[in-house]
Every structure is written in C-alpha cells, then in structure tokens.
N, CA, C and O atoms as a Maestro MAE file, in Angstrom:
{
 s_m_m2io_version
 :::
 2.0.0
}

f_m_ct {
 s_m_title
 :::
 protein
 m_atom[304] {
  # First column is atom index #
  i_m_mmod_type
  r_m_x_coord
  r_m_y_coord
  r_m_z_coord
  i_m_residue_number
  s_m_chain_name
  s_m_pdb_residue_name
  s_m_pdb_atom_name
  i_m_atomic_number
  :::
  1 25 0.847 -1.169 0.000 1 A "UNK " " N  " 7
  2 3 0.000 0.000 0.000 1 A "UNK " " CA " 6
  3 2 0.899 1.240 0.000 1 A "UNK " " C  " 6
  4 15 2.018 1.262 0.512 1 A "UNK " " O  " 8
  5 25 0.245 2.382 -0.687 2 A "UNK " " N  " 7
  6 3 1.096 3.715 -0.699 2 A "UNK " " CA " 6
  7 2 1.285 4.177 0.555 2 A "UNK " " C  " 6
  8 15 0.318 4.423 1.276 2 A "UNK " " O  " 8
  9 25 2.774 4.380 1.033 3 A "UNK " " N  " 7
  10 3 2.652 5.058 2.144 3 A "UNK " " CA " 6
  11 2 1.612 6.193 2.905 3 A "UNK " " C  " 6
  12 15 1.267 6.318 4.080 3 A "UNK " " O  " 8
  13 25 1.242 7.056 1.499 4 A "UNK " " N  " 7
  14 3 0.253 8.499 1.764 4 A "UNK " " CA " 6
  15 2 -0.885 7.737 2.189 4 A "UNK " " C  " 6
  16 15 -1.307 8.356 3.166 4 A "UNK " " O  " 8
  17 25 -1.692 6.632 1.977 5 A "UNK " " N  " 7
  18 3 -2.349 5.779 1.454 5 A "UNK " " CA " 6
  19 2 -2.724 5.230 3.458 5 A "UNK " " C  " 6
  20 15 -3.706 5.394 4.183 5 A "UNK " " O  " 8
  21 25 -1.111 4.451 3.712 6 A "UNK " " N  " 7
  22 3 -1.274 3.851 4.470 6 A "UNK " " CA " 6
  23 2 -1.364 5.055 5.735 6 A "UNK " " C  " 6
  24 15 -2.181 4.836 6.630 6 A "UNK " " O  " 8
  25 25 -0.762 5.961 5.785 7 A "UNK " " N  " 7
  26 3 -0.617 6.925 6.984 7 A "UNK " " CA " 6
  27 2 -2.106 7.648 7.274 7 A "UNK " " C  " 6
  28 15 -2.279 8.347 8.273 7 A "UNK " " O  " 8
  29 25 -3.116 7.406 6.324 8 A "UNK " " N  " 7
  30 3 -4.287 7.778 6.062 8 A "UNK " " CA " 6
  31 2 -5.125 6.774 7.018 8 A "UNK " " C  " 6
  32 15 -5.880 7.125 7.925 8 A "UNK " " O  " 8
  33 25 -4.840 5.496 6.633 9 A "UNK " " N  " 7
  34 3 -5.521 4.230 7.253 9 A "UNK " " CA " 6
  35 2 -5.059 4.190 8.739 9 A "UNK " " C  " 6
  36 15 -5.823 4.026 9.691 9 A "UNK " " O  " 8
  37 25 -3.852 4.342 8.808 10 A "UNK " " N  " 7
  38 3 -3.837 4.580 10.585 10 A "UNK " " CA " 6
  39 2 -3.725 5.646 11.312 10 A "UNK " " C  " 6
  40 15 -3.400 5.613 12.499 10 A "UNK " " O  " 8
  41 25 -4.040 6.917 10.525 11 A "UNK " " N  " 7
  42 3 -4.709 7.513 11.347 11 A "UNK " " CA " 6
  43 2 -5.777 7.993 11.704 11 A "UNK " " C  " 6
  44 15 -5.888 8.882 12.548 11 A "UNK " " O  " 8
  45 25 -6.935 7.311 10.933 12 A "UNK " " N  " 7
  46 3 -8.380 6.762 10.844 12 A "UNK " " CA " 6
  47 2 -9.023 5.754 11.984 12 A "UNK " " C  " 6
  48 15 -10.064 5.666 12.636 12 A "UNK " " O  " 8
  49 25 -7.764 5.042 11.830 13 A "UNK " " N  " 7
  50 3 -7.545 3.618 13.264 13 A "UNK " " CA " 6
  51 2 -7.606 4.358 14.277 13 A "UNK " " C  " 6
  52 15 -8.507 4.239 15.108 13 A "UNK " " O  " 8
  53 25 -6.258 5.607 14.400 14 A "UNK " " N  " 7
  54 3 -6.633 6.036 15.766 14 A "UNK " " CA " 6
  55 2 -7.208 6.946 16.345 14 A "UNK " " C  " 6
  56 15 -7.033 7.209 17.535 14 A "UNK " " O  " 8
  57 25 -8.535 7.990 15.019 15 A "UNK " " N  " 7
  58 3 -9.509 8.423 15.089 15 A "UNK " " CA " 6
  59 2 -10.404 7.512 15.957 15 A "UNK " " C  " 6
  60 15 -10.874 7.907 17.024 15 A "UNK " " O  " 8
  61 25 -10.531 6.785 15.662 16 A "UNK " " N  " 7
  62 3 -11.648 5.994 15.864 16 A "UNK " " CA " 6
  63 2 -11.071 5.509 17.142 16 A "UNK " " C  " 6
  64 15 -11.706 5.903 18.120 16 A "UNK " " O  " 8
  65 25 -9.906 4.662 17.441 17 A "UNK " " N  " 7
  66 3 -9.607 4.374 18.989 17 A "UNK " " CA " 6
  67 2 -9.791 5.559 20.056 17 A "UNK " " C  " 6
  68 15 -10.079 5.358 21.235 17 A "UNK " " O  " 8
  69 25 -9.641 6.481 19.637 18 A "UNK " " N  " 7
  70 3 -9.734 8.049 20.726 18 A "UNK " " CA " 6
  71 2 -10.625 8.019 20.658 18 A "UNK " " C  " 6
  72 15 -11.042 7.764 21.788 18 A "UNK " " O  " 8
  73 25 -11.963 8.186 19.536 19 A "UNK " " N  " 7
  74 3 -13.330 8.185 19.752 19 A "UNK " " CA " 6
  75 2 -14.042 7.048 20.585 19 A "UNK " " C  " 6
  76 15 -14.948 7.453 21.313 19 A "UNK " " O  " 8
  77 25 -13.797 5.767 20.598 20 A "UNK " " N  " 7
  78 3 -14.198 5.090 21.171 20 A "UNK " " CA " 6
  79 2 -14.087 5.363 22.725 20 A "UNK " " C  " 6
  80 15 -15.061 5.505 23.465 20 A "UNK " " O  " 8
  81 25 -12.706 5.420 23.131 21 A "UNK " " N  " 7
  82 3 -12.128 5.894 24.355 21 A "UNK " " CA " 6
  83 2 -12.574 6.989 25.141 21 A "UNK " " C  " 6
  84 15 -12.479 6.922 26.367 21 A "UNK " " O  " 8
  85 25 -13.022 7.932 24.613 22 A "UNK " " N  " 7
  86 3 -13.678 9.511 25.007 22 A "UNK " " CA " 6
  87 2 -14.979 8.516 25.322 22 A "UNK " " C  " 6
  88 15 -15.040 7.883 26.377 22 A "UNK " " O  " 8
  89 25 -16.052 8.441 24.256 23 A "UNK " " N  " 7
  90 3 -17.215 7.951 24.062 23 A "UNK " " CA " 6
  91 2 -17.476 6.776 26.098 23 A "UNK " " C  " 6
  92 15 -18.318 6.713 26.994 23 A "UNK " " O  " 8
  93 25 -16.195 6.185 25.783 24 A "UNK " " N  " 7
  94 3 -16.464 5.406 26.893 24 A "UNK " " CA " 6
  95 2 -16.316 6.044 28.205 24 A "UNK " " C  " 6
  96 15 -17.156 5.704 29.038 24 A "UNK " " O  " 8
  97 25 -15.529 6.799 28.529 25 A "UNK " " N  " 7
  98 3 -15.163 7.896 29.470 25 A "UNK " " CA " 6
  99 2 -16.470 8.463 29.994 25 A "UNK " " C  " 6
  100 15 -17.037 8.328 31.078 25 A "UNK " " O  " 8
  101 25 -16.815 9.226 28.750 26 A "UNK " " N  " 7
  102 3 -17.972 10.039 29.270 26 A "UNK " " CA " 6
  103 2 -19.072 9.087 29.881 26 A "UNK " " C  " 6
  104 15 -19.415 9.133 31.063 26 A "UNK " " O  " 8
  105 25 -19.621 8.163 28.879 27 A "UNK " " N  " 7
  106 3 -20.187 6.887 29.393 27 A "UNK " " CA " 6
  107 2 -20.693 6.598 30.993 27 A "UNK " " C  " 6
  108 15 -21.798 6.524 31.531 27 A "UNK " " O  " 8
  109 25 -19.208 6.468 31.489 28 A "UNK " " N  " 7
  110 3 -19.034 5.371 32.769 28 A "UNK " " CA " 6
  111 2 -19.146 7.081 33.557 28 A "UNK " " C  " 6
  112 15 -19.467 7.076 34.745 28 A "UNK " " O  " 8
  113 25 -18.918 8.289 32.972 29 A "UNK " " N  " 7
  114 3 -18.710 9.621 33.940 29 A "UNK " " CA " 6
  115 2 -20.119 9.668 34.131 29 A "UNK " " C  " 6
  116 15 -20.466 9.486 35.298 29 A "UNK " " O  " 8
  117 25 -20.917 9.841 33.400 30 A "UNK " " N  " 7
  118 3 -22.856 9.972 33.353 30 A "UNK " " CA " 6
  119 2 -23.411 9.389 34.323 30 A "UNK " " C  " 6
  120 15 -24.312 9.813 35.047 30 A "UNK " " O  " 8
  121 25 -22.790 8.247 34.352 31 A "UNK " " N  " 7
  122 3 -23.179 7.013 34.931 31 A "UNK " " CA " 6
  123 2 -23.407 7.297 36.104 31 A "UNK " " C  " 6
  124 15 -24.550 7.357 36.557 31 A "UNK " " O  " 8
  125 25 -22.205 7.546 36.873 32 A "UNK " " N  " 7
  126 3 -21.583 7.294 38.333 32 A "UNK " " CA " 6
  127 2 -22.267 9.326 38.503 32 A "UNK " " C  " 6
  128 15 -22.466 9.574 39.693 32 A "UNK " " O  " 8
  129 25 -22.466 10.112 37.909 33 A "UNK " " N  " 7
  130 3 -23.165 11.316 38.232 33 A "UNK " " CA " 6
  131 2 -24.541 11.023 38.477 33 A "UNK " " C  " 6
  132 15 -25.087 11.328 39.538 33 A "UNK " " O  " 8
  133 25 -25.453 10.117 37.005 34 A "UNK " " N  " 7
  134 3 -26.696 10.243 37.746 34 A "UNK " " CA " 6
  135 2 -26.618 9.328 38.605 34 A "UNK " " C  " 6
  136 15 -27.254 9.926 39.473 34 A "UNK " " O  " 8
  137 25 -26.247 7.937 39.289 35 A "UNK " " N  " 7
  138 3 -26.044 7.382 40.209 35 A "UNK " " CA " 6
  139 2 -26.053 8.345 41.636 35 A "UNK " " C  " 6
  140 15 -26.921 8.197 42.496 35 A "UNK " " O  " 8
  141 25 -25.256 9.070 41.715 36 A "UNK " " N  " 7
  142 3 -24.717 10.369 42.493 36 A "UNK " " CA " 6
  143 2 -26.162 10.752 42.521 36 A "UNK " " C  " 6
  144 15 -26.696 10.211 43.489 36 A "UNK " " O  " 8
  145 25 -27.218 11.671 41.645 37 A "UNK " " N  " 7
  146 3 -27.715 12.965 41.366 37 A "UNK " " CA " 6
  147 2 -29.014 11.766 42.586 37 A "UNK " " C  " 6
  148 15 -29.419 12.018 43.721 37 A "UNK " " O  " 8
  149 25 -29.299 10.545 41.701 38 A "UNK " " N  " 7
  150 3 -30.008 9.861 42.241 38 A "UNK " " CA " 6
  151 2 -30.215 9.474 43.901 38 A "UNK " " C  " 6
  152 15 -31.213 9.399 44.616 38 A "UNK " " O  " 8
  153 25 -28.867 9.285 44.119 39 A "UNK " " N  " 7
  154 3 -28.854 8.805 45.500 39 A "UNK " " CA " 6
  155 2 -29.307 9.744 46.773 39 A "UNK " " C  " 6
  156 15 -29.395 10.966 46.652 39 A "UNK " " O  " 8
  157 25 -29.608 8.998 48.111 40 A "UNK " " N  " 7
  158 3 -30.282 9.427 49.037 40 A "UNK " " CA " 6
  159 2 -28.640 10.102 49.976 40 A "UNK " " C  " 6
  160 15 -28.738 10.967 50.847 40 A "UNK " " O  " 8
  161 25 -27.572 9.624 49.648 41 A "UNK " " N  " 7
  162 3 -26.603 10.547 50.179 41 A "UNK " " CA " 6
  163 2 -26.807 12.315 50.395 41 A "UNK " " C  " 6
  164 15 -27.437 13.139 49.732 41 A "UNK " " O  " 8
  165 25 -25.831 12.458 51.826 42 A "UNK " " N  " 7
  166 3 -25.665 13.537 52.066 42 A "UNK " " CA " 6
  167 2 -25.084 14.777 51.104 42 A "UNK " " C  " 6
  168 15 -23.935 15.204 50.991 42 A "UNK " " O  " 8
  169 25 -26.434 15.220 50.402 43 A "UNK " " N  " 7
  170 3 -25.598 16.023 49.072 43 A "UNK " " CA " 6
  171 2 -27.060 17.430 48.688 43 A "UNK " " C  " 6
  172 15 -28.137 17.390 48.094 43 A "UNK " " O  " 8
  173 25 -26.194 18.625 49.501 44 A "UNK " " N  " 7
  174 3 -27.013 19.551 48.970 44 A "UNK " " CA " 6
  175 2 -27.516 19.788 48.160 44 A "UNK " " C  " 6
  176 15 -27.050 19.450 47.072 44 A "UNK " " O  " 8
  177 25 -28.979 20.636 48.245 45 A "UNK " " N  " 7
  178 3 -29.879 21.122 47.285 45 A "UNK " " CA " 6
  179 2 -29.217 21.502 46.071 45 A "UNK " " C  " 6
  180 15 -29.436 20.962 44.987 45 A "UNK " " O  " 8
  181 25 -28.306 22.551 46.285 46 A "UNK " " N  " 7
  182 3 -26.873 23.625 45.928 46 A "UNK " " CA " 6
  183 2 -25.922 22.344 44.632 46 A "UNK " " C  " 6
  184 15 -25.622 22.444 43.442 46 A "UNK " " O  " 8
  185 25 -25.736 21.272 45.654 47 A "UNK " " N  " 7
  186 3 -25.145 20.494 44.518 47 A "UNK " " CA " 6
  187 2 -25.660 19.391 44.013 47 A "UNK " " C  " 6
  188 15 -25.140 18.455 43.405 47 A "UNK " " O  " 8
  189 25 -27.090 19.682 44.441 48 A "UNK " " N  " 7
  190 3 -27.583 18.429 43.627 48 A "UNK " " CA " 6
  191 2 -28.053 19.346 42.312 48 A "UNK " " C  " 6
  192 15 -27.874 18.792 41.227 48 A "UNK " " O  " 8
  193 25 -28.570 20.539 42.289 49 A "UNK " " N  " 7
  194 3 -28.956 20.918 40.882 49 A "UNK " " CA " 6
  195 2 -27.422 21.219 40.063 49 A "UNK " " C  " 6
  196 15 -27.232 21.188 38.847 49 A "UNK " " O  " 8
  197 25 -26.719 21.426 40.828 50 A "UNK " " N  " 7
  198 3 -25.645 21.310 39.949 50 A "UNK " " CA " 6
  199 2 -25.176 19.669 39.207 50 A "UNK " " C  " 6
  200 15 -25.102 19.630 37.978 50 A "UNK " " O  " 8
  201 25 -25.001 18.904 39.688 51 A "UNK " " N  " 7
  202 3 -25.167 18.116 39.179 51 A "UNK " " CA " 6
  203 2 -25.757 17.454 37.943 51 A "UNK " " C  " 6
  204 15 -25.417 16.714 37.020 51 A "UNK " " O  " 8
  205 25 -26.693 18.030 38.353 52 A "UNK " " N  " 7
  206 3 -28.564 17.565 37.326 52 A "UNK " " CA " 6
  207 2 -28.130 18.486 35.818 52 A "UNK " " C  " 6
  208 15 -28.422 18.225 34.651 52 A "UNK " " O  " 8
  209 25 -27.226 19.780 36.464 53 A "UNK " " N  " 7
  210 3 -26.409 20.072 34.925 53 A "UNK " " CA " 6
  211 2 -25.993 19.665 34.181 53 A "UNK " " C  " 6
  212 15 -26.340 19.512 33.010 53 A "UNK " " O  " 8
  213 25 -24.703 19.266 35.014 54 A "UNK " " N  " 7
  214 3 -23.486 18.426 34.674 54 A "UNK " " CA " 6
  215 2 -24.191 17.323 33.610 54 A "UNK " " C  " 6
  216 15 -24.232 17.418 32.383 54 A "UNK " " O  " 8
  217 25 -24.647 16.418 34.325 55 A "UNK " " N  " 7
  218 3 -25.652 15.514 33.826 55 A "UNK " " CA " 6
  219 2 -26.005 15.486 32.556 55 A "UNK " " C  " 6
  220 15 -25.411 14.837 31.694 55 A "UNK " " O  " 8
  221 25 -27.152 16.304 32.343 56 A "UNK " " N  " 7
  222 3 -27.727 17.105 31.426 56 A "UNK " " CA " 6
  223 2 -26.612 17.538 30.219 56 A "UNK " " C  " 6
  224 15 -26.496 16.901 29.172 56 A "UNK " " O  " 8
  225 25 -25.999 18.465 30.484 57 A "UNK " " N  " 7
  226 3 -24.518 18.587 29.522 57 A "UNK " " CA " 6
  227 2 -23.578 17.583 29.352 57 A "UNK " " C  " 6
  228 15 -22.546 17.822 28.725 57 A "UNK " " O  " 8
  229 25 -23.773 16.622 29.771 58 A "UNK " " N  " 7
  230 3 -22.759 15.734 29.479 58 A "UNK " " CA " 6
  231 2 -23.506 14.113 28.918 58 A "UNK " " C  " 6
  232 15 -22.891 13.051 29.013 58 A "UNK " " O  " 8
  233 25 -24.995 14.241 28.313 59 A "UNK " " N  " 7
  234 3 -25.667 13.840 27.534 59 A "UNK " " CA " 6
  235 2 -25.917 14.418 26.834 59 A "UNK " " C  " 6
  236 15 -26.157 13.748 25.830 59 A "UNK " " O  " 8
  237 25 -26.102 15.895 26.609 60 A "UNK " " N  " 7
  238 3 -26.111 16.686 25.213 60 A "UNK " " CA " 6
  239 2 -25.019 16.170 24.635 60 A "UNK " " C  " 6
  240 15 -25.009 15.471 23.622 60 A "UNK " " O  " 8
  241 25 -23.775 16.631 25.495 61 A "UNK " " N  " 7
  242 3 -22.701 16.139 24.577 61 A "UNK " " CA " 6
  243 2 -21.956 14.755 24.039 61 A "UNK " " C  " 6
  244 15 -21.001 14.550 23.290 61 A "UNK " " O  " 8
  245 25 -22.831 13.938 24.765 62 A "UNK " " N  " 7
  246 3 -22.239 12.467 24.282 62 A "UNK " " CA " 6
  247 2 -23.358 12.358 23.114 62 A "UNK " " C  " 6
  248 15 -22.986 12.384 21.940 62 A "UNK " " O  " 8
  249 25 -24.212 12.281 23.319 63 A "UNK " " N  " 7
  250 3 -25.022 12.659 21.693 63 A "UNK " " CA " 6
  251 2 -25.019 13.416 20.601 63 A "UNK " " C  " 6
  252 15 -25.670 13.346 19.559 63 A "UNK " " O  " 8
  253 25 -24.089 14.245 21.027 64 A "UNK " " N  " 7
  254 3 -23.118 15.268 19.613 64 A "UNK " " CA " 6
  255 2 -22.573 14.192 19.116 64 A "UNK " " C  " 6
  256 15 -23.086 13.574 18.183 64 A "UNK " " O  " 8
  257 25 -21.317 13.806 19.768 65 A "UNK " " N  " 7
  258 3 -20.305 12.889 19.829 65 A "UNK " " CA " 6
  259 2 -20.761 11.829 19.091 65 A "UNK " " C  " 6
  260 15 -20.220 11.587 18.012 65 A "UNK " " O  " 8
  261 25 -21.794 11.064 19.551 66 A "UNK " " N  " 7
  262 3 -22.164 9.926 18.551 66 A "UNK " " CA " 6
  263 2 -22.688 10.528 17.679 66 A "UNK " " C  " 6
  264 15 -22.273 9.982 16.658 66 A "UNK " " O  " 8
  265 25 -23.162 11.097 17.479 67 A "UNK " " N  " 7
  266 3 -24.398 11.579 16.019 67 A "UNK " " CA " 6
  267 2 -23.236 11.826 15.292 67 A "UNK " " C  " 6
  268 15 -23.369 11.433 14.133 67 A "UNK " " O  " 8
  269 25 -21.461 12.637 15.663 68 A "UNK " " N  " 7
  270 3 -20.792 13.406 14.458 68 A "UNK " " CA " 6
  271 2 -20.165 11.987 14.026 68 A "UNK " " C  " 6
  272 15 -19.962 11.758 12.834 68 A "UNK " " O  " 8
  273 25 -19.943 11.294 14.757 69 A "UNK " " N  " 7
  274 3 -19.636 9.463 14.917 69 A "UNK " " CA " 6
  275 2 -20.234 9.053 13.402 69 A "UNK " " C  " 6
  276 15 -19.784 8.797 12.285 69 A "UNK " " O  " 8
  277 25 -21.167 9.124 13.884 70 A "UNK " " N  " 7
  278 3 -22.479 8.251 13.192 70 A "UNK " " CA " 6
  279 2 -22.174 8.818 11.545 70 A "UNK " " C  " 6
  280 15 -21.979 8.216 10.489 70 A "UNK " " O  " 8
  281 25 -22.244 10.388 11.940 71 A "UNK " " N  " 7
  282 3 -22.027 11.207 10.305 71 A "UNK " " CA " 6
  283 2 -21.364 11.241 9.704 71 A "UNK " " C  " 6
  284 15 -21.417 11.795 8.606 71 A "UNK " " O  " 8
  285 25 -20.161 10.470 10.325 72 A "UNK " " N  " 7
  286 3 -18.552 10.685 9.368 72 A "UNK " " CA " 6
  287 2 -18.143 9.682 9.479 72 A "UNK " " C  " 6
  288 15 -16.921 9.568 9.582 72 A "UNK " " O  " 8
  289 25 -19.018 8.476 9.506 73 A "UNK " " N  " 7
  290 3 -18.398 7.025 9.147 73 A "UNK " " CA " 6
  291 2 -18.963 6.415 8.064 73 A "UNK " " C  " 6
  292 15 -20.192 6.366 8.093 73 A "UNK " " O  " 8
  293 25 -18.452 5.966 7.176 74 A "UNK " " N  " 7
  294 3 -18.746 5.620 6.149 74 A "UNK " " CA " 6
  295 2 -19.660 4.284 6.411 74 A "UNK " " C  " 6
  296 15 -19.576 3.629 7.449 74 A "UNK " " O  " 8
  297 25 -20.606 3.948 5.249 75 A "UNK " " N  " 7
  298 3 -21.164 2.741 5.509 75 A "UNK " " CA " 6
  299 2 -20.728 1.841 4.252 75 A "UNK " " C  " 6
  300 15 -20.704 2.113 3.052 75 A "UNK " " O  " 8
  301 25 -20.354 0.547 5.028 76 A "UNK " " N  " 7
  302 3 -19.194 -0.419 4.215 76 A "UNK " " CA " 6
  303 2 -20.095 -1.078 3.333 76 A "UNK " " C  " 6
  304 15 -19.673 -1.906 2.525 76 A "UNK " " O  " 8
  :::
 }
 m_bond[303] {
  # First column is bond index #
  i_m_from
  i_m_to
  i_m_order
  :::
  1 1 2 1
  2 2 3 1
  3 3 4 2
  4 3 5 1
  5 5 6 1
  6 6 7 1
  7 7 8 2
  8 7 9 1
  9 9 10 1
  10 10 11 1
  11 11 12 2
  12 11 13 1
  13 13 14 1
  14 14 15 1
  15 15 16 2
  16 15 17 1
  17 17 18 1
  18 18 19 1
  19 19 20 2
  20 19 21 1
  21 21 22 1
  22 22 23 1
  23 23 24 2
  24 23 25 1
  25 25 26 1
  26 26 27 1
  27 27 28 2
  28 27 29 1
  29 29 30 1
  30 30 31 1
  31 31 32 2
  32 31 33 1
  33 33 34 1
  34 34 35 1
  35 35 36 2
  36 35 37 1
  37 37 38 1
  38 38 39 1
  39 39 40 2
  40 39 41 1
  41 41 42 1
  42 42 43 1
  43 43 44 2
  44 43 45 1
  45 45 46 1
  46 46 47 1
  47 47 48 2
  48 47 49 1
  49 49 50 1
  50 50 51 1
  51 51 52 2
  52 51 53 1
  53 53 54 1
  54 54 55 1
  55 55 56 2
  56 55 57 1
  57 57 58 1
  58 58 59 1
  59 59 60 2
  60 59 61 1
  61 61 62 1
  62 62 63 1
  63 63 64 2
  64 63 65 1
  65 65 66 1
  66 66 67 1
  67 67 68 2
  68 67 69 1
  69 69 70 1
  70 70 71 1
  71 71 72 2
  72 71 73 1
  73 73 74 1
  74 74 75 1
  75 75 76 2
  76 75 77 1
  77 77 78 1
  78 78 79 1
  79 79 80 2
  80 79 81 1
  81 81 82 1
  82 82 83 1
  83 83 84 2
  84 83 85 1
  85 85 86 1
  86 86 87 1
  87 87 88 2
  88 87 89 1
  89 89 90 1
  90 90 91 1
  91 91 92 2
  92 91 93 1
  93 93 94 1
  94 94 95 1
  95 95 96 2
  96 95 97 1
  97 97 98 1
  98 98 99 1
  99 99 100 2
  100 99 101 1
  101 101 102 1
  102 102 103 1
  103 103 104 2
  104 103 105 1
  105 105 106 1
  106 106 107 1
  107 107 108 2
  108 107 109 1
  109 109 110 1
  110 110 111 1
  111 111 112 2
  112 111 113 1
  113 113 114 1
  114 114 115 1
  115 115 116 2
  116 115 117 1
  117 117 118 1
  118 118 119 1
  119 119 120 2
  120 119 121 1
  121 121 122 1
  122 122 123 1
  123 123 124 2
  124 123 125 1
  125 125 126 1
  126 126 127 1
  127 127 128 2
  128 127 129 1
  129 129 130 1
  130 130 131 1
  131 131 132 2
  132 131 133 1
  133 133 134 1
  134 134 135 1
  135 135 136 2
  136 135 137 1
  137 137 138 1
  138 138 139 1
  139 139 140 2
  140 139 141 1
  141 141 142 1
  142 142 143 1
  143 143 144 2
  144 143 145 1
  145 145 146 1
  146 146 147 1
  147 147 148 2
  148 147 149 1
  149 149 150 1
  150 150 151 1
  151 151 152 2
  152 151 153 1
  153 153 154 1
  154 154 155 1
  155 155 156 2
  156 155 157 1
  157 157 158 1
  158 158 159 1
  159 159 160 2
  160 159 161 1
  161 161 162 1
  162 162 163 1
  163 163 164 2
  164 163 165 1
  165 165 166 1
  166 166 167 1
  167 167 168 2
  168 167 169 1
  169 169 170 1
  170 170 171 1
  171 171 172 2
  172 171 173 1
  173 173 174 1
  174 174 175 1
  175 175 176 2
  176 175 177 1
  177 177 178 1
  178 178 179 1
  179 179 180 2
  180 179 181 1
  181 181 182 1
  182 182 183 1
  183 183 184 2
  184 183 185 1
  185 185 186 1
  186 186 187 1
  187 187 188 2
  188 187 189 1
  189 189 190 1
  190 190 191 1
  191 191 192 2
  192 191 193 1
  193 193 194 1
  194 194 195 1
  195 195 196 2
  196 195 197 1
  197 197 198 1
  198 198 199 1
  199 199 200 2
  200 199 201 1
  201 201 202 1
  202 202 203 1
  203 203 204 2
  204 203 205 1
  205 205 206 1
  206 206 207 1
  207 207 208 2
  208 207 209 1
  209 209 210 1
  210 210 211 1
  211 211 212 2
  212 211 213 1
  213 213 214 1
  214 214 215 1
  215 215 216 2
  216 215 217 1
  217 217 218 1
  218 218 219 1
  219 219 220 2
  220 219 221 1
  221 221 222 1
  222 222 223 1
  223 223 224 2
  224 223 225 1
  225 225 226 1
  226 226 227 1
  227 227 228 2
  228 227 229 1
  229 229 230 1
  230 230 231 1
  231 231 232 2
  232 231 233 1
  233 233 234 1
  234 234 235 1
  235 235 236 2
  236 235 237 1
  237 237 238 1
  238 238 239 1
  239 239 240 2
  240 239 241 1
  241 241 242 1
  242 242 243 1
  243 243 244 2
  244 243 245 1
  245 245 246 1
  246 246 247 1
  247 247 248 2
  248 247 249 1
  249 249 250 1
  250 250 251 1
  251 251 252 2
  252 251 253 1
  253 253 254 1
  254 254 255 1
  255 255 256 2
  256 255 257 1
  257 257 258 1
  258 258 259 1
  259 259 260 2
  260 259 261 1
  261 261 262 1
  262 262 263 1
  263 263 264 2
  264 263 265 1
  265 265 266 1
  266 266 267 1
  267 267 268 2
  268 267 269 1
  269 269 270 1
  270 270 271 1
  271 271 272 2
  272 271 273 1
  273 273 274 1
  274 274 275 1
  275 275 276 2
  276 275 277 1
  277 277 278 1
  278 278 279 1
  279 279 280 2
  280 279 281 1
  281 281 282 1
  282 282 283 1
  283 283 284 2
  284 283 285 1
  285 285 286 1
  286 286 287 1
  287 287 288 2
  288 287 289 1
  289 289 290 1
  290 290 291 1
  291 291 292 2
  292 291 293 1
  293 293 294 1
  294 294 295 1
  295 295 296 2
  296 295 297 1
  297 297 298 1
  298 298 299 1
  299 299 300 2
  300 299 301 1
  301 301 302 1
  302 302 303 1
  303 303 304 2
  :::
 }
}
C-alpha cells in the first residue's frame, strides 16, 4: 500500500480508537453522576442541581459525539 495511502488508514484507526475511548469515558462519567444525582446521600440542594447540569450537559454532549460518529463514518 502507498505510504500516503497507508498513513491515512492509521490515522483513521486512531480516530476511531480516541473516539471510542472519550465515548467510553464520558459513558461510565454519566453514569456514576446520575447514580450520584439519584442517591439518598448527604448532598445539597446547591449540589444536587448542579449536578442535574453536569448531567444534562454531558448527555447533550455524548449525543453530539455519537451523532458526528455516526455522520462521518462511512457505511461499508
């Protein structure tokens, strides 16, 4: 394969490994927040709506994330 060719193909590979990696990050971060936002723990009014932000913005943005995912991958 052409070098230009091949330097193209892996760094597509590690588009996609960073995307996966972020994608999962945020994931397991959502998670363990609404877990948090949910729970009966000692956790102010003050930071529970903060939270419920966080939250909130950080499902807007994992659904950017997949949707630009989704838009700029080719279908084989």
């Amino acid at each position: 394969m052409d070098a230009d060719l091949q330097a193209i193909v892996d760094q597509a590979r590690k588009n996609t490994d960073a995307e996966a990696a972020a994608t999962a990050a945020l994931q397991a971060l959502f998670a363990k927040l609404t877990a948090a936002v949910a729970g009966t723990g000692p956790i102010s009014a003050t930071d529970r709506t903060a939270l419920q932000a966080t939250v909130k913005s950080m499902a807007d943005s994992s659904a950017a994330v997949g949707a630009a995912i989704v838009a700029n991958t080719d279908v084989a």
